[in-house]
C-alpha positions as CSV (number, residue, x, y, z in Angstrom):
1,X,16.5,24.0,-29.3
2,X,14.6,21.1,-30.9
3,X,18.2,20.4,-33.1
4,X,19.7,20.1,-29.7
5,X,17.4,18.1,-28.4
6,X,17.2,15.7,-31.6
7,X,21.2,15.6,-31.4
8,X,20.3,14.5,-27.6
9,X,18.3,11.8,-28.6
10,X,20.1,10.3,-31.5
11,X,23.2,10.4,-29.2
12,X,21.6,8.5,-26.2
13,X,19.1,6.5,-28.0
14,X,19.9,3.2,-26.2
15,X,19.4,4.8,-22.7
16,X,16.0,6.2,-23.6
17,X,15.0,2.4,-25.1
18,X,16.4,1.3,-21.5
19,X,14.1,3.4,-19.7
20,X,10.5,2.8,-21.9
21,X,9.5,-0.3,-20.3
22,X,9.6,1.4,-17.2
23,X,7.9,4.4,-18.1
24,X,5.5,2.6,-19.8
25,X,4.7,0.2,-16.3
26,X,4.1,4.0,-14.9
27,X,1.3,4.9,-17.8
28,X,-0.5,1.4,-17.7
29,X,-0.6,1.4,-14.2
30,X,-0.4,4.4,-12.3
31,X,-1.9,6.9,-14.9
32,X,-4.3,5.3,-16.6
33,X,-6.1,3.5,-13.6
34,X,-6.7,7.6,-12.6
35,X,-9.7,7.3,-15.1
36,X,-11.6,5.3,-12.5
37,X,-11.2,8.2,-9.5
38,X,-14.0,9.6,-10.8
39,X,-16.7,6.9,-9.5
40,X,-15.5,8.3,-6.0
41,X,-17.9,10.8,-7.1
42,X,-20.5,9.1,-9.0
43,X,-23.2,6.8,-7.5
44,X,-21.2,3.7,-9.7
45,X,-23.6,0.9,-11.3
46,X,-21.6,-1.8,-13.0
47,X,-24.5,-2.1,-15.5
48,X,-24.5,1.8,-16.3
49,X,-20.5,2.0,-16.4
50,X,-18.3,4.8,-15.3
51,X,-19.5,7.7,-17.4
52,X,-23.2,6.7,-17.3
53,X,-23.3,6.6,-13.4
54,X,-25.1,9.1,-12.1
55,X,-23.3,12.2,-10.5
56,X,-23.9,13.0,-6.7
57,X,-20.5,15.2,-5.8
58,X,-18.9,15.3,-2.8
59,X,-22.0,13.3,-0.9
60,X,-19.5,9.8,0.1
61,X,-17.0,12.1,1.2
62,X,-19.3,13.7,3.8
63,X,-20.7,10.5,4.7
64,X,-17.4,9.3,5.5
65,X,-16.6,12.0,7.0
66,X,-19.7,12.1,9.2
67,X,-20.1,8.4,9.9
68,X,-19.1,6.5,13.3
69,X,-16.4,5.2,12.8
70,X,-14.2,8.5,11.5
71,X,-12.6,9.3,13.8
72,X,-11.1,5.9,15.4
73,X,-10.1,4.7,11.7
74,X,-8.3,8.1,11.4
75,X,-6.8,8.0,14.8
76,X,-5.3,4.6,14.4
77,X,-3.8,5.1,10.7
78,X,-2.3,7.8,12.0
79,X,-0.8,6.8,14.9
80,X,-0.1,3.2,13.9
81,X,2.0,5.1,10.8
82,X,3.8,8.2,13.0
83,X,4.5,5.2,15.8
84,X,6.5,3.1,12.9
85,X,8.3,6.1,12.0
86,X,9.3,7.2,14.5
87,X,10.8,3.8,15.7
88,X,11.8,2.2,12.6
89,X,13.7,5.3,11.0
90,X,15.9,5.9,13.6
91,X,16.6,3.1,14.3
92,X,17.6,2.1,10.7
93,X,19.9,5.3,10.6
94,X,21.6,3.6,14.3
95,X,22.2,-0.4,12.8
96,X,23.8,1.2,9.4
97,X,26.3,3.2,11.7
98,X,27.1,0.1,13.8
99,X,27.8,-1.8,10.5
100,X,29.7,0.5,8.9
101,X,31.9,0.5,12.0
102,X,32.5,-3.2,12.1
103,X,36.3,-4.0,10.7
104,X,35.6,-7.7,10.5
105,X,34.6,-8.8,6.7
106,X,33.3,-11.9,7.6
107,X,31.3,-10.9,10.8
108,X,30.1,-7.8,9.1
109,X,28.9,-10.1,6.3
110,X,27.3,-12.2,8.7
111,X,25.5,-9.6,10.5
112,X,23.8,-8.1,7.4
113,X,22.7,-11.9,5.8
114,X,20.6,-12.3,9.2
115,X,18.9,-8.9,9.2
116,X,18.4,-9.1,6.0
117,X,17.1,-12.5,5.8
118,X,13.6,-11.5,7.6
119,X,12.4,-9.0,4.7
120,X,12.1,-11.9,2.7
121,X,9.5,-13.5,4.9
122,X,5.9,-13.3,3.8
123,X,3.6,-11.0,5.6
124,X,1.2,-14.3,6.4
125,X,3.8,-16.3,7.9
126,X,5.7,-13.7,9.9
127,X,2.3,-12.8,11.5
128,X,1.8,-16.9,11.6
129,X,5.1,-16.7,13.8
130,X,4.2,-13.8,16.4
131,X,0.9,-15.7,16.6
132,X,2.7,-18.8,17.6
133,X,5.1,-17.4,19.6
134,X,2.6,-14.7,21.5
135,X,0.0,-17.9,22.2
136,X,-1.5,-17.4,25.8
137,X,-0.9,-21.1,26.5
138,X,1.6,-22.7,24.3
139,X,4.0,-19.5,23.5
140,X,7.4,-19.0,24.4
141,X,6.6,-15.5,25.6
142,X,3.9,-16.6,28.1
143,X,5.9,-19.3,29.1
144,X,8.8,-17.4,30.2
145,X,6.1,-14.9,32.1
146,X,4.6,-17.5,33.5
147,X,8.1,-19.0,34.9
148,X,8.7,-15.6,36.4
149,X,5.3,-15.6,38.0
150,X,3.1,-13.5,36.0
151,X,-0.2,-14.3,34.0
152,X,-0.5,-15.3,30.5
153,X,-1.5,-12.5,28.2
154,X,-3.5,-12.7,25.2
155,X,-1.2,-10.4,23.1
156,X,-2.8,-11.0,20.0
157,X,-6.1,-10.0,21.4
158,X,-5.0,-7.1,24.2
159,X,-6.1,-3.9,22.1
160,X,-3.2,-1.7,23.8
161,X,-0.9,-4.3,22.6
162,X,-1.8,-4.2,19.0
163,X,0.2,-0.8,17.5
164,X,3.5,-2.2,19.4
165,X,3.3,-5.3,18.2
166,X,2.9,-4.2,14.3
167,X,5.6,-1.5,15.2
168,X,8.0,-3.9,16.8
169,X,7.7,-7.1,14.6
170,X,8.2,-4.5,11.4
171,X,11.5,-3.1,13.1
172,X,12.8,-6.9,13.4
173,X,11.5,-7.4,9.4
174,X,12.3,-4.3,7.9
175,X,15.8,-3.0,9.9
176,X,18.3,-4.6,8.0
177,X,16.7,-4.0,4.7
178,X,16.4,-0.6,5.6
179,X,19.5,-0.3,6.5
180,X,20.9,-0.6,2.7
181,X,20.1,2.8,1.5
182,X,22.4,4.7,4.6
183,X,25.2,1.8,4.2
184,X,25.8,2.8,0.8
185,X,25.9,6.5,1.6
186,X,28.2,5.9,4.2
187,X,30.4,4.6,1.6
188,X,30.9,7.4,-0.2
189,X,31.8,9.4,3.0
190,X,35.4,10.3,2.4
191,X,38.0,8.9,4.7
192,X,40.5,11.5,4.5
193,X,37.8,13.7,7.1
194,X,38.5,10.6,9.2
195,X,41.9,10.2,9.3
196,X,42.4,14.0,10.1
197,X,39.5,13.8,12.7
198,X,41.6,11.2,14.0
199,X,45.1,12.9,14.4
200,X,43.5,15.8,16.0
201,X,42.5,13.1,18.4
202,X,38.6,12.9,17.5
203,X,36.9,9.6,19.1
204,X,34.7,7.3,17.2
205,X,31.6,8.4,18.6
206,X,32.9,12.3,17.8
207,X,33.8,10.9,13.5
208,X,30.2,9.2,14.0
209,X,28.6,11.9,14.7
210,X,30.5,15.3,13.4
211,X,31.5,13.5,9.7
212,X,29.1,10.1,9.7
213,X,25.6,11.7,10.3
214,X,26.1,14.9,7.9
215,X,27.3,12.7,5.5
216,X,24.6,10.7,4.9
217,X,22.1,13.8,6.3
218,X,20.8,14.6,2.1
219,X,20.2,10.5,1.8
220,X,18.4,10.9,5.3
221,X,16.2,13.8,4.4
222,X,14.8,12.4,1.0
223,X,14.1,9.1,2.5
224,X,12.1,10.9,5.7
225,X,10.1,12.7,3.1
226,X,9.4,9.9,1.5
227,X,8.2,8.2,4.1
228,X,6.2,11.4,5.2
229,X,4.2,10.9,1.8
230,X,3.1,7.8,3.0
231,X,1.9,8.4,6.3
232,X,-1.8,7.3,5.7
233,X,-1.0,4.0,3.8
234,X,-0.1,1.7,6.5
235,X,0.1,-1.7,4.8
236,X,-2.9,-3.8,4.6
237,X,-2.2,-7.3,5.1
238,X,-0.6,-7.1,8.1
239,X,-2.8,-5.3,9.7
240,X,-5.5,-7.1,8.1
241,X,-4.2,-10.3,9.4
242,X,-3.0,-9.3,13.2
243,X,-7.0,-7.8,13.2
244,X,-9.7,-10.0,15.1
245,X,-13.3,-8.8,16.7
246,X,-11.5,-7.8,20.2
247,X,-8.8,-6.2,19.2
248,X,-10.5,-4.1,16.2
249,X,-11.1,-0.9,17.9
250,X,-7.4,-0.5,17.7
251,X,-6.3,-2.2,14.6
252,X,-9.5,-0.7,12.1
253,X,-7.4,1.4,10.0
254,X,-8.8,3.2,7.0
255,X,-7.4,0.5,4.7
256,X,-9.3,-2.4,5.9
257,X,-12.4,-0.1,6.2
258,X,-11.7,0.7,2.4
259,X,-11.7,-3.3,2.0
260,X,-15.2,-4.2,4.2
261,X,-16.8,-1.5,2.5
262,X,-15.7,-1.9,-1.1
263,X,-14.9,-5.2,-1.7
264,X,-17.4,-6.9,0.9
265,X,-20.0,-4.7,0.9
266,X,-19.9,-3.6,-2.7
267,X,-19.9,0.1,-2.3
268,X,-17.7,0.8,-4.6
269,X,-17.9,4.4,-5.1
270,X,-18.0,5.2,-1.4
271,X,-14.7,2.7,-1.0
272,X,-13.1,4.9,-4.3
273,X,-13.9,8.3,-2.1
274,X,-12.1,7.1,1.0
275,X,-9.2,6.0,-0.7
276,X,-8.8,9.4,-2.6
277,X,-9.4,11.1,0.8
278,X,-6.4,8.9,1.9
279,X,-3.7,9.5,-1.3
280,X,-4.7,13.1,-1.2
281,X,-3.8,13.8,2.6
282,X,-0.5,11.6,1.5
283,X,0.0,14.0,-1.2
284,X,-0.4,16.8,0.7
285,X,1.8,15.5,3.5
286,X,4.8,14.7,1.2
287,X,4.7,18.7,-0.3
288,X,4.9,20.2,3.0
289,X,7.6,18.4,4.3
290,X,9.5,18.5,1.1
291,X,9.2,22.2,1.8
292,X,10.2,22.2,5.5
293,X,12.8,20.4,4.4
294,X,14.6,22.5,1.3
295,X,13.9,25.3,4.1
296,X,15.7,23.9,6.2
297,X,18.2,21.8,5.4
298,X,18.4,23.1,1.2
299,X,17.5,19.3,0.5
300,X,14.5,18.3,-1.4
301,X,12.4,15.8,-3.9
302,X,12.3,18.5,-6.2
C-alpha cells in the first residue's frame, strides 16, 4: 500500500505542489488560530498569557446564556439569517433559469454584467446608497410616497424595517453572483432530454421544471447545506453599519455583541465563549442537514 501510494505521489507530484499553498493558508489560519479557543474558558490576562490564565470552565458560557440580552441577540441572528435564506436562495435558483433560457448572446451578456456588477460594491457604500436613497427628507423613496400622499418614513431607523431591508438590499447585491454556481450546472444538462421533451410536445415551463430543476437538484442541495452551516454568522459589517440606537433592538445580532464586548469592552474571554457558542451551533447545523439531505435526496458534503 505505501508503494502504491509512493508511485501516486511521484506520478502526480506537480498537482500536490499546486495544492500546498492552499493547504498551508488552511493550517496558518484556520487550524492554528484553534489554539486560542481555549481563553473562551479561561479568565484571559494579556500579562499572564494563554496557558497561565486562570481556568474558570463553562462560567462565560452561562453568563451569556443567562444575561439580558440572550434571547433578542439569538432571535434576531436567527431570523435575520433563515429570512435571507429563504429569499435569496430561491430566488437565485429562479434568475439562473431565466438566464439560461435567454437565446440572445448579447442581451444575455448584458443581463449577467449588471447583476453581477453590484457584488463588487463595498459593504460601506452600498449601505451609504440605501441610506441616501431611504433619507426621510431628501430620498427618492420618500419622495415618491410623499407624491402619492403618504408620510415620510424613517426606514433606516423604523425597527420592523430593518431585517427587510438587509434581506432585500443583499438579494439586489448578491443575485447575480449567486446565480454563477446554478448557470454552470445548467450547462452541463444535456440537451438531447430537451429535444425529445420537446417532440413529445413538452412546454418550456414543463423542460424547466421536469429536466432543468433535477438537473441542477445535487448542485442545489450542497450549496443549501452549505448555507445551512452558516446560519448563525450573518455578516458583520453590514449589519454593523445599517445599526443605530433606535433601531438596535432589532439589528443586535450576536456578532456585533461579540464586537462591543470583546473588542470595546475588553472581555476577551467572554467575547471567545460567545463566538464558540456561535461556530458550534453552525457546526452542528451543517451535520444534520447534510444528513437530512443524503436521506433524502442520496446527496451529501461527505
Amino acid at each position: 500500500m505505501n508503494r502504491i501510494s509512493l508511485k501516486v505521489f511521484k506520478r502526480n507530484w506537480d498537482l500536490y505542489l499546486l495544492i500546498l499553498p492552499a493547504l498551508a493558508y488552511v493550517i496558518v489560519f484556520d487550524y492554528i488560530p484553534m489554539y486560542g479557543v481555549q481563553i473562551a474558558f479561561k479568565d484571559f490576562n494579556a500579562v499572564q498569557g494563554v496557558w497561565g490564565s486562570p481556568w474558570v470552565g463553562f462560567q462565560h458560557f452561562e453568563r451569556f446564556f443567562q444575561g439580558y440580552y440572550f434571547e433578542r441577540l439569538l432571535t434576531n441572528t436567527v431570523l435575520i439569517s433563515v429570512y435571507y435564506l429563504i429569499v435569496s436562495f430561491p430566488l437565485s435558483i429562479v434568475f439562473a433559469l431565466l438566464i439560461n433560457e435567454i437565446r440572445l448572446v448579447l442581451f444575455k451578456k448584458t443581463v449577467q454584467l449588471v447583476t453581477y456588477a453590484p457584488h463588487f460594491i463595498s459593504t460601506v457604500v452600498l449601505v451609504g446608497m440605501m441610506a441616501i436613497f431611504l433619507s426621510p427628507k431628501t430620498g427618492l423613496v420618500n419622495q415618491f410616497i410623499v407624491w402619492s400622499g403618504g408620510s415620510p418614513i424613517d426606514f433606516m431607523a423604523e425597527p420592523s424595517w430593518f431585517k427587510s431591508l438587509y434581506v432585500f438590499s443583499g438579494v439586489w447585491q448578491n443575485i447575480g453572483w449567486n446565480s454563477i454556481l446554478f448557470i454552470a450546472a445548467l450547462a452541463g444538462v444535456d440537451p438531447q432530454q430537451h429535444e425529445s421533451a420537446t417532440l413529445e410536445g413538452a412546454s418550456k415551463l414543463q423542460r424547466i421544471w421536469h429536466i432543468n430543476l433535477p438537473g441542477i437538484m445535487p448542485t442545489v442541495m450542497i450549496l443549501f447545506i452549505l448555507q445551512c452551516g452558516q446560519i448563525m454568522a450573518v455578516g458583520f459589517e453590514k449589519v454593523f453599519l445599517m445599526q443605530n440606537d433606535v433601531n438596535i433592538s432589532a439589528s443586535d445580532i450576536i456578532s456585533t455583541y461579540v464586537y462591543r464586548s470583546g473588542v470595546l469592552g475588553a472581555q476577551y474571554s467572554f467575547s471567545a465563549a460567545v463566538g464558540l457558542f456561535n461556530s458550534v451551533i453552525n457546526f452542528m447545523l451543517l451535520i444534520m442537514v447534510n444528513r437530512i439531505s443524503r436521506r433524502l435526496t442520496d446527496t451529501s458534503l461527505w
